[in-house]
C-alpha positions as CSV (number, residue, x, y, z in Angstrom):
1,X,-18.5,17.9,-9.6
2,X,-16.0,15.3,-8.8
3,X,-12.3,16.1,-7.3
4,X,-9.3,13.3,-6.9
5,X,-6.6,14.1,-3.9
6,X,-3.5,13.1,-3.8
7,X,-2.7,12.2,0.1
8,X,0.1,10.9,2.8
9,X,-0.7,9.2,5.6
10,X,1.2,7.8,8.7
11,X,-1.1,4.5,9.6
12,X,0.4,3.8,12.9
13,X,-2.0,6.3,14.1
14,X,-5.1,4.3,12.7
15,X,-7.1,1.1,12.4
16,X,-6.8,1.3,9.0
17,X,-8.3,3.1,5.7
18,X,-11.4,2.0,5.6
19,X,-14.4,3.8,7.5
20,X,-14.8,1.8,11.2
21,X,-17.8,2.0,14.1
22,X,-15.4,4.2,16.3
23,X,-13.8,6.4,13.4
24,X,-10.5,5.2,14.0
25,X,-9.9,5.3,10.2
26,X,-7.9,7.5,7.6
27,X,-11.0,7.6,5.8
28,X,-12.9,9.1,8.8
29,X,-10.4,12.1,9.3
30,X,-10.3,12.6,5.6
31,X,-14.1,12.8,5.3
32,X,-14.7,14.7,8.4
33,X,-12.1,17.4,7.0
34,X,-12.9,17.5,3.7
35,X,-17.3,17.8,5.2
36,X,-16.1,21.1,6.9
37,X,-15.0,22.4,3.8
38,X,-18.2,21.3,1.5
39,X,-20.6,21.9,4.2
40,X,-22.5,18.7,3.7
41,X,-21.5,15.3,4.3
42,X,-18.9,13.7,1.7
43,X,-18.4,10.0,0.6
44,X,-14.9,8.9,-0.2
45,X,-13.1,6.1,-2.5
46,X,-9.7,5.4,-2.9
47,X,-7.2,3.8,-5.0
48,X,-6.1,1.1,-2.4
49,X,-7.7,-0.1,1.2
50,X,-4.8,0.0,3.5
51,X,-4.8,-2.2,6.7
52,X,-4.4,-1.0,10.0
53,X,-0.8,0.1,10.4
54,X,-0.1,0.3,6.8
55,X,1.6,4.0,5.9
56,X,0.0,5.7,2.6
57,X,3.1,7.5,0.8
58,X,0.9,8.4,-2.3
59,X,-3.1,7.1,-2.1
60,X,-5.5,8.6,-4.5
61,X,-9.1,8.9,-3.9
62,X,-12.4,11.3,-5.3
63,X,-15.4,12.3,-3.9
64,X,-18.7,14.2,-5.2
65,X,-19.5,17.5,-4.4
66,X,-22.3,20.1,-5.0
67,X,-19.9,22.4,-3.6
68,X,-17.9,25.7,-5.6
69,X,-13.7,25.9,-4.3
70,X,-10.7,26.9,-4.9
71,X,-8.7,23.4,-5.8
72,X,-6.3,25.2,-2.3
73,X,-9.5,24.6,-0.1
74,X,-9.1,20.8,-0.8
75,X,-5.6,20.8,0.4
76,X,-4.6,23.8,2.3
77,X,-8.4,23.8,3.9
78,X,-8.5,20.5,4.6
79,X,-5.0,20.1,6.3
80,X,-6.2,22.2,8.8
81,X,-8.6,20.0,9.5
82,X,-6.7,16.9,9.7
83,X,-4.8,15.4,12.2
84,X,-1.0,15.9,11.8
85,X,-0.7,12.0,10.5
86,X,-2.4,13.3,7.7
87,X,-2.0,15.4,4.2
88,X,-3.9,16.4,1.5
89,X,-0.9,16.9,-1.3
90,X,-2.8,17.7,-4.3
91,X,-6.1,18.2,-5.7
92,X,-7.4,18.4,-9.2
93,X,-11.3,18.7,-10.9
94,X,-11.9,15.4,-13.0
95,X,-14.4,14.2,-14.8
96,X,-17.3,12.0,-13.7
97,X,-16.0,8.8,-15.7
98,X,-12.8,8.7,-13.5
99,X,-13.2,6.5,-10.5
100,X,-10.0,6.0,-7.8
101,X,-10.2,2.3,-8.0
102,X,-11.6,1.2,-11.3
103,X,-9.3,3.4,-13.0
104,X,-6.3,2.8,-11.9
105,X,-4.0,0.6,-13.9
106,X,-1.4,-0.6,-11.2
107,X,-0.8,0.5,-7.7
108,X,2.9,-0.3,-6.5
109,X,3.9,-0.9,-2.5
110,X,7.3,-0.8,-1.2
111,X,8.1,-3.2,1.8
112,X,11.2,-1.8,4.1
113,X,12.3,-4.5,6.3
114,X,15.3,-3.8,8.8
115,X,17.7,-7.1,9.3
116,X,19.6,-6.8,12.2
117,X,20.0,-8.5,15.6
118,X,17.9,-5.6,17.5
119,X,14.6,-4.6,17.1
120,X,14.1,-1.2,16.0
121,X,13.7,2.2,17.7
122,X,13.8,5.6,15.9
123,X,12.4,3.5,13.0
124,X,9.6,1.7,15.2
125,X,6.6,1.6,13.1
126,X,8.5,2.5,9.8
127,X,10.2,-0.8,9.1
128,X,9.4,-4.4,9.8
129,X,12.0,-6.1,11.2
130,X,13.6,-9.5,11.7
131,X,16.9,-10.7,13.9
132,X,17.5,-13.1,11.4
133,X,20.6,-12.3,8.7
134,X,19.1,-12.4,5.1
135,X,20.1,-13.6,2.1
136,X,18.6,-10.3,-0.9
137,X,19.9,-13.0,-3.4
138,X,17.7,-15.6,-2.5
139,X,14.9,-13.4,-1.9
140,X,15.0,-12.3,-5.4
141,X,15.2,-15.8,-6.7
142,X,12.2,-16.8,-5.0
143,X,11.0,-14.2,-5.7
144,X,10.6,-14.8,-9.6
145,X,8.5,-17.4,-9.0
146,X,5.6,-14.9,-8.4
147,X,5.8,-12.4,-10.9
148,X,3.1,-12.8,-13.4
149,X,-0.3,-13.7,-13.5
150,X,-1.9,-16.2,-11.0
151,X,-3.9,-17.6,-8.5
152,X,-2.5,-16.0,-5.1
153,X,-5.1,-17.7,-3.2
154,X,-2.0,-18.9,-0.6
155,X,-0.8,-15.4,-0.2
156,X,-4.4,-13.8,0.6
157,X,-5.7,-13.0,4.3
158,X,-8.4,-15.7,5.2
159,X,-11.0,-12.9,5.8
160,X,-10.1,-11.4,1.8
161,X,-13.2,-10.4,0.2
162,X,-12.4,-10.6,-3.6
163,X,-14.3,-12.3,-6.1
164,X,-10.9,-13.8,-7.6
165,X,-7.6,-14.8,-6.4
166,X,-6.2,-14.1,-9.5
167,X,-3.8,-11.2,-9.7
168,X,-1.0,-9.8,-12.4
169,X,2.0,-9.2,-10.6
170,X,4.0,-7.4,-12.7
171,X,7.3,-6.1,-10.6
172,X,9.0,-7.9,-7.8
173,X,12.4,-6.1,-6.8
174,X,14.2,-6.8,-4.1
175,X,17.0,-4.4,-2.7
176,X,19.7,-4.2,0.5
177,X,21.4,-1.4,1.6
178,X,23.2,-1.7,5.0
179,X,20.8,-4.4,6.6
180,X,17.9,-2.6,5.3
181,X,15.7,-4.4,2.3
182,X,13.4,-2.9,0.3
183,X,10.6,-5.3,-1.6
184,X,8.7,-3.4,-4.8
185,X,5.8,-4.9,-5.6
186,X,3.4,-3.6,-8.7
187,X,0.2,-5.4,-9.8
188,X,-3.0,-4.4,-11.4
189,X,-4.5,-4.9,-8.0
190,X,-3.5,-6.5,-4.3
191,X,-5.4,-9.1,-2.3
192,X,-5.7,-8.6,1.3
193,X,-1.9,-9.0,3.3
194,X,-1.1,-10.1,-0.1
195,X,2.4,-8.5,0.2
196,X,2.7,-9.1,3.6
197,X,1.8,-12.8,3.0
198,X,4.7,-12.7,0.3
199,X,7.3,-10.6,2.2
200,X,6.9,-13.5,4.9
201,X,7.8,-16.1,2.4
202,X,10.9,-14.5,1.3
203,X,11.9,-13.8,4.5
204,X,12.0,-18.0,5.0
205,X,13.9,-18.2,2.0
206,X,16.1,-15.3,3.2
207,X,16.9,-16.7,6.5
208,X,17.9,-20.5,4.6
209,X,15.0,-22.0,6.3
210,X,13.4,-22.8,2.7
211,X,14.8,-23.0,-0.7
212,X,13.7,-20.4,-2.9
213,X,11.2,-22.9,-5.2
214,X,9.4,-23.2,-2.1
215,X,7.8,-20.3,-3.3
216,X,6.7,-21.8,-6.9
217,X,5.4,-24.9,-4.4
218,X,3.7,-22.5,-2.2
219,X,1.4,-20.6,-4.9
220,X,1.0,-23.9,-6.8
221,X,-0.6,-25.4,-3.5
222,X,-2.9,-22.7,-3.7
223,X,-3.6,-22.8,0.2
224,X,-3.0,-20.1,2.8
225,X,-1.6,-22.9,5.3
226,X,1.4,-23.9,3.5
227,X,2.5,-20.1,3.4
228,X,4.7,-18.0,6.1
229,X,2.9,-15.9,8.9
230,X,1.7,-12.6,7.6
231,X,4.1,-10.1,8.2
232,X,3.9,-7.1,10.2
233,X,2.0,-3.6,8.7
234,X,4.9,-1.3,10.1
235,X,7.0,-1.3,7.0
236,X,4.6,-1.6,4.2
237,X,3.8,1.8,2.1
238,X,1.3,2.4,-0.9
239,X,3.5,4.3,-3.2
240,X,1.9,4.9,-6.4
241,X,-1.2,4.7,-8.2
242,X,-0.4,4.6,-12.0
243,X,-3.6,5.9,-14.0
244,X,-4.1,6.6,-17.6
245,X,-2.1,10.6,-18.6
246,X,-5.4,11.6,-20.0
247,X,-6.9,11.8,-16.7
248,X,-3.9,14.7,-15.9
249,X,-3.3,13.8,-12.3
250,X,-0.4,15.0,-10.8
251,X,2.6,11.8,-10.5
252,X,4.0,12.4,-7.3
253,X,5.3,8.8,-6.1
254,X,7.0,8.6,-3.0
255,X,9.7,6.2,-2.5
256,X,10.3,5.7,1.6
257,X,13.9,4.7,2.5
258,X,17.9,5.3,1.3
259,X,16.7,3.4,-2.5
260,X,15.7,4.7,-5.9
261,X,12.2,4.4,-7.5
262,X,11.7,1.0,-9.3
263,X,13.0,1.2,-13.2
């Protein structure tokens, strides 16, 4: 039988999601805790590979199982065997057609970014931050220029393994509250530091240093170069997975941060 879980994860504490030599990753708790509960060895696969340092508000993944439980033994059973950084919210029984990648129509990230002349310290590791004063208006302008479909080939990490650049950006909000700016991001799919790469632009923009069609020059040039530094994992969240209602998966998006849920 295949099960999907619903899960939260703090990624300070690890090198990532993706399985690594020293199980440092998300995906080595997960499949350690879930292995004690099936009694054999379990194989995972998510919605969304999140980098090292990047928090999961909402991931979805499924695994295969020979084994008979209670849906409560996938969560309840499983937290126990997790590490605190990590929770199993839901679990449901679906069929063998859905898969936690392929199926999903559009995963949506949320950027918080904390602009103000002193770095962080309750938040540290929750929020990016920058010393620079920002300009939300700007950001947003420049940020048009992305949303769509196109060629993000100068917003993707160098190391990227995807067969195409291309990507359908569908949602690019930017908010401020108080110094603190949230980025919303929703596309059918993300390149590697994709929206780091892009939250590092608009931060230029923000701080006056570039115009905001710099960004429409930047994705014309195609070329990782003439983009901004990658910006740091700390504030970056996966929060939501969209899939299609027939699969009946529970739609527990979580929004990190004093704003609403993208419209």
């Amino acid at each position: 039988m295949r099960i999907a879980l619903g899960l939260e994860y703090d990624g300070a504490a690890f090198c990532g999601w993706q399985t690594q030599p020293g199980r440092c990753a998300v995906q080595d708790a997960l499949e350690t805790a879930l292995a004690a509960i099936a009694g054999h060895p379990v194989d995972t696969v998510c919605a969304g590979r999140t980098d090292a340092g990047v928090h999961g508000a909402c991931q979805v993944v499924h695994f295969d199982t020979s084994s008979s439980r209670p849906l409560s033994a996938w969560t309840r059973g499983a937290n126990t065997h997790l590490p605190p950084s990590v929770s199993v919210l839901w679990a449901r029984q679906v069929s063998e057609e859905f898969h936690a990648r392929f199926s999903a129509r559009t995963r949506t990230y949320r950027y918080l970014l904390l602009a103000r002349g002193v770095r962080p310290g309750l938040d540290r590791g929750r929020v990016g931050w920058t010393h620079w004063p920002l300009d939300p208006a700007a950001m947003a302008e420049g940020a048009a220029h992305l949303v769509g479909e196109h060629d993000f080939s100068a917003f993707r990490a160098a190391e990227c393994q995807a067969a195409s650049p291309v990507r359908q950006l569908s949602r690019l909000d930017v908010q401020e509250r108080a110094g603190l700016i949230a980025f919303d991001l929703t596309a059918n799919a993300f390149l590697q530091h994709m929206v780091r790469n892009i939250v590092g632009c608009l931060v230029e923009v923000g701080a006056g240093r570039q115009p905001p069609d710099w960004v429409a020059s930047v994705l014309a040039g195609r070329d990782r170069r003439l983009a901004a530094p990658t910006f740091a994992a700390d504030g970056l969240y996966l929060c939501e997975v969209d899939y299609d209602a027939g699969h009946d998966l529970p739609r527990l998006a979580r929004w990190p941060g004093p704003f609403p849920s993208p419209t």
